[in-house]
Structures are given as structure tokens and as C-alpha cells.
ROSE-4610 file (N, C-alpha, C; in Angstrom, 1 decimal, always signed):
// ROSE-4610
residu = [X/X/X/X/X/X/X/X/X/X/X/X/X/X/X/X/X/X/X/X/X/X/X/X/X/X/X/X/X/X/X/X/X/X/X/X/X/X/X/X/X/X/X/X/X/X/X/X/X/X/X/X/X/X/X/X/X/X/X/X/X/X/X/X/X/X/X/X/X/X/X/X/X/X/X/X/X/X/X/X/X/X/X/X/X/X/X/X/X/X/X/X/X/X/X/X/X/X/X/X/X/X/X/X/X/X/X/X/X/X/X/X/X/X/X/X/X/X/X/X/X/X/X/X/X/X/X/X/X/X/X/X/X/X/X/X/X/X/X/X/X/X/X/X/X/X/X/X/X/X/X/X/X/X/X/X/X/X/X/X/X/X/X/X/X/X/X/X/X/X/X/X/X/X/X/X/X/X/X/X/X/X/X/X/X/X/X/X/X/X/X/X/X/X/X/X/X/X/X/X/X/X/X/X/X/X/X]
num = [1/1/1/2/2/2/3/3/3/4/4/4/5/5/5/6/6/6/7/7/7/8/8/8/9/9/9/10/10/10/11/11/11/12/12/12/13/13/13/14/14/14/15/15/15/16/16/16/17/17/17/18/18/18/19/19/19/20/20/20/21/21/21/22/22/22/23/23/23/24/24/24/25/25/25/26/26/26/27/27/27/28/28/28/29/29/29/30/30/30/31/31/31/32/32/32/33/33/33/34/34/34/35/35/35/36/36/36/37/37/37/38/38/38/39/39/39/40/40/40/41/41/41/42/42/42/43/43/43/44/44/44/45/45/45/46/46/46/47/47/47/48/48/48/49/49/49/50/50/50/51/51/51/52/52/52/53/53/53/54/54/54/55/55/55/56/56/56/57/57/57/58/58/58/59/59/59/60/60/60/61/61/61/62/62/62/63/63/63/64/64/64/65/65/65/66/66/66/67/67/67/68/68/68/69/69/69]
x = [+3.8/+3.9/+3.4/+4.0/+3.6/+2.7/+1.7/+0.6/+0.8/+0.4/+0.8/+0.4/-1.1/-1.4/+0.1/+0.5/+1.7/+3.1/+2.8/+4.4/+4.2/+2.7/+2.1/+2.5/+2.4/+2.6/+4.2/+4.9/+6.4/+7.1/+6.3/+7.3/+7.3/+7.9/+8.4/+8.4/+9.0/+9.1/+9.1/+9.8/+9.5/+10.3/+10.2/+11.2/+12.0/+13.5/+14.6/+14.0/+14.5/+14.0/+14.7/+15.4/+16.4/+15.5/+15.1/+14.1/+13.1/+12.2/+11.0/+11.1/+12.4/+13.1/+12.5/+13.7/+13.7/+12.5/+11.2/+10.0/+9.5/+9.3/+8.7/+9.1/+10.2/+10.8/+10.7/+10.5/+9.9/+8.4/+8.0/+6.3/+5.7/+7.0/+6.7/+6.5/+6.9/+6.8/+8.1/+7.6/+9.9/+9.8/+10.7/+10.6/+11.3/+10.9/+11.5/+11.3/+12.0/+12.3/+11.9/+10.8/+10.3/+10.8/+11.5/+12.0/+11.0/+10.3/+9.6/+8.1/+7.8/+6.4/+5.4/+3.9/+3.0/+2.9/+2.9/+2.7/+3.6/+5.1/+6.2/+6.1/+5.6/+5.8/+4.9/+4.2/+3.2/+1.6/+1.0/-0.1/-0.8/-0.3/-0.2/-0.6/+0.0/-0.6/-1.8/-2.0/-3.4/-4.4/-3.6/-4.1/-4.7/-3.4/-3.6/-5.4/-5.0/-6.4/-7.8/-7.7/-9.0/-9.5/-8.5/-9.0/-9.8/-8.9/-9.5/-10.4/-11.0/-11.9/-13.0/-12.9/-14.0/-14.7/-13.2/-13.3/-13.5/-12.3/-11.5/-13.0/-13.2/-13.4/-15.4/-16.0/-17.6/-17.5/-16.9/-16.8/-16.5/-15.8/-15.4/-17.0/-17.5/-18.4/-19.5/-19.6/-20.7/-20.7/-19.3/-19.0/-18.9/-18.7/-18.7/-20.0/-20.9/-21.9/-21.9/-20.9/-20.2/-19.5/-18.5/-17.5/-17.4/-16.5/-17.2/-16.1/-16.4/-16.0/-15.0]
y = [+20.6/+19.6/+20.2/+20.2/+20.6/+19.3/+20.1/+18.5/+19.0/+18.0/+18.0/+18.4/+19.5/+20.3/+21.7/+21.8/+22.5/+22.5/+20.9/+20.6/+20.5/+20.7/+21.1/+22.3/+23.3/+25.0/+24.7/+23.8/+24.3/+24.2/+22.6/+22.3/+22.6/+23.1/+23.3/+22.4/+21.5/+20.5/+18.9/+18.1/+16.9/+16.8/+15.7/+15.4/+14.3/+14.3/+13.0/+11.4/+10.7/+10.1/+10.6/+10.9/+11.5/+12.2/+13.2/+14.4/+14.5/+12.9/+12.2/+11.6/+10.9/+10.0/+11.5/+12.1/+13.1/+14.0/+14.1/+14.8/+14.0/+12.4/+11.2/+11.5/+11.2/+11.7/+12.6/+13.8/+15.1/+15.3/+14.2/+14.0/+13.1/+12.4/+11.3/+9.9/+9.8/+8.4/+7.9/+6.8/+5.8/+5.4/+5.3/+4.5/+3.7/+2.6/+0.9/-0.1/-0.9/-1.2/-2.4/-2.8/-4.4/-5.5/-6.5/-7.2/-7.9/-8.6/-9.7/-9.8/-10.3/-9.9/-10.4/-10.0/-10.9/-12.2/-12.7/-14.1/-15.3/-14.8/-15.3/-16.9/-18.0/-19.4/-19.7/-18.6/-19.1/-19.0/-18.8/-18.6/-20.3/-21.0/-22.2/-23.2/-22.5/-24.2/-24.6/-25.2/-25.9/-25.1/-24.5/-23.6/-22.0/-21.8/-20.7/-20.6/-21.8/-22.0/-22.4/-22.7/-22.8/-21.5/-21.1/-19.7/-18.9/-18.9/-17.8/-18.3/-19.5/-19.9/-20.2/-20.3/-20.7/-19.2/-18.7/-17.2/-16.0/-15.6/-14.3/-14.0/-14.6/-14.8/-14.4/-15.5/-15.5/-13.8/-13.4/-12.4/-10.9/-11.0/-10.2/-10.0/-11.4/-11.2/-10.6/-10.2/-9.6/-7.9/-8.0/-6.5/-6.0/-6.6/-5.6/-4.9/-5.3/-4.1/-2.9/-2.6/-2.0/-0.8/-1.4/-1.3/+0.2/+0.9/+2.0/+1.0/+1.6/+1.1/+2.3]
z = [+12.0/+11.0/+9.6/+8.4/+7.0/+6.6/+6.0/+5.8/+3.7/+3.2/+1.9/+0.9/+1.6/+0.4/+0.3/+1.8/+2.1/+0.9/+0.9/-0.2/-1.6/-1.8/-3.3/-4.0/-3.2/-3.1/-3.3/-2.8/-2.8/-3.4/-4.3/-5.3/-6.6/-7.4/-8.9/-9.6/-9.3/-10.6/-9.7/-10.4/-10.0/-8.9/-7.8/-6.7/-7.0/-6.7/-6.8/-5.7/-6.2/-5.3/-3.7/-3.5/-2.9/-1.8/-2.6/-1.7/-1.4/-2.1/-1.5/-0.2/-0.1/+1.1/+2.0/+1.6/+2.7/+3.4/+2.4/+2.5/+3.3/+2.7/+3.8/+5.6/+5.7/+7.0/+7.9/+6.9/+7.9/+8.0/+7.6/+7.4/+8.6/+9.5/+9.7/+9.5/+8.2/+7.4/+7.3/+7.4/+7.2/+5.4/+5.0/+3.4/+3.3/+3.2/+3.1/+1.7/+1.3/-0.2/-0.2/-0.2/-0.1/-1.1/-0.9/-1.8/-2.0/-1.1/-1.7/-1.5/-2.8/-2.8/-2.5/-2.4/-1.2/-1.4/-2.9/-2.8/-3.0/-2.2/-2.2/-1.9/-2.6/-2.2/-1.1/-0.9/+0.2/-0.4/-1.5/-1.5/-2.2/-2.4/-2.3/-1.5/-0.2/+1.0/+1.5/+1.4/+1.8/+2.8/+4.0/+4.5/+4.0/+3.8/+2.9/+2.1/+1.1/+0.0/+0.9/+1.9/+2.6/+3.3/+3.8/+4.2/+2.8/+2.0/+0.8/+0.6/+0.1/-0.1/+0.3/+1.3/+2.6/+3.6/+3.7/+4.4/+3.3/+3.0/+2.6/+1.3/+0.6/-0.7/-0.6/+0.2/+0.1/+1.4/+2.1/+2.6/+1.5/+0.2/-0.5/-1.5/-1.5/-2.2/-2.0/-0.6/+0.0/+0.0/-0.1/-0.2/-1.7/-2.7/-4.0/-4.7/-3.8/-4.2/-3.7/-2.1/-1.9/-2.3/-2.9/-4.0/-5.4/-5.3/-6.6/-7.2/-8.9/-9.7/-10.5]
């Protein structure tokens, strides 16, 4: 397997998207074209906002002293 200091040394100039696809591939990686984005009509529901709030959020807070800047 070529690891990607490997494809540093090989390449000359920029890659097509074309020959990224194709590098991803032989790397083991798939490339897929996400239409839609994370907070598609759902960050909204009631559920949703208790989690963040209650959970996601005083948990984030604990961690940004963590955090580099």
C-alpha cells in the first residue's frame, strides 16, 4: 500500500478531480458527494434541542480547556 508521504514525492503539480477519485481508491478510501447537509430540517425538534442542551453542550464545556486554539 502507498501511504501519502509516497504521493507527495510523485506529484508535480495539482491533481484533476478525476485523479483524486482515483488516488482515494487505490488508498482504500471510497469518495461520495453528500447532498445534504447536517442540519437538514432536523436540528429543530424538541428532541433534538434537549439533547444539545442538556447533554451534547455542558459536556463540550468541560472539554475546551482541553482544546488548542
Amino acid at each position: 500500500m502507498l501511504s501519502i508521504a509516497g504521493i507527495h514525492h510523485r506529484i508535480k503539480k495539482a491533481l484533476s478531480s478525476r485523479s483524486a477519485c482515483a488516488w482515494l481508491l487505490r488508498l482504500g478510501w471510497n469518495w461520495k458527494e453528500v447532498k445534504m447537509g447536517i442540519y437538514k430540517n432536523r436540528h429543530e425538534r424538541e428532541d433534538i434541542k434537549l439533547y444539545r442542551n442538556n447533554v451534547f453542550l455542558p459536556r463540550m464545556e468541560v472539554l475546551i480547556p482541553r482544546m488548542m486554539e
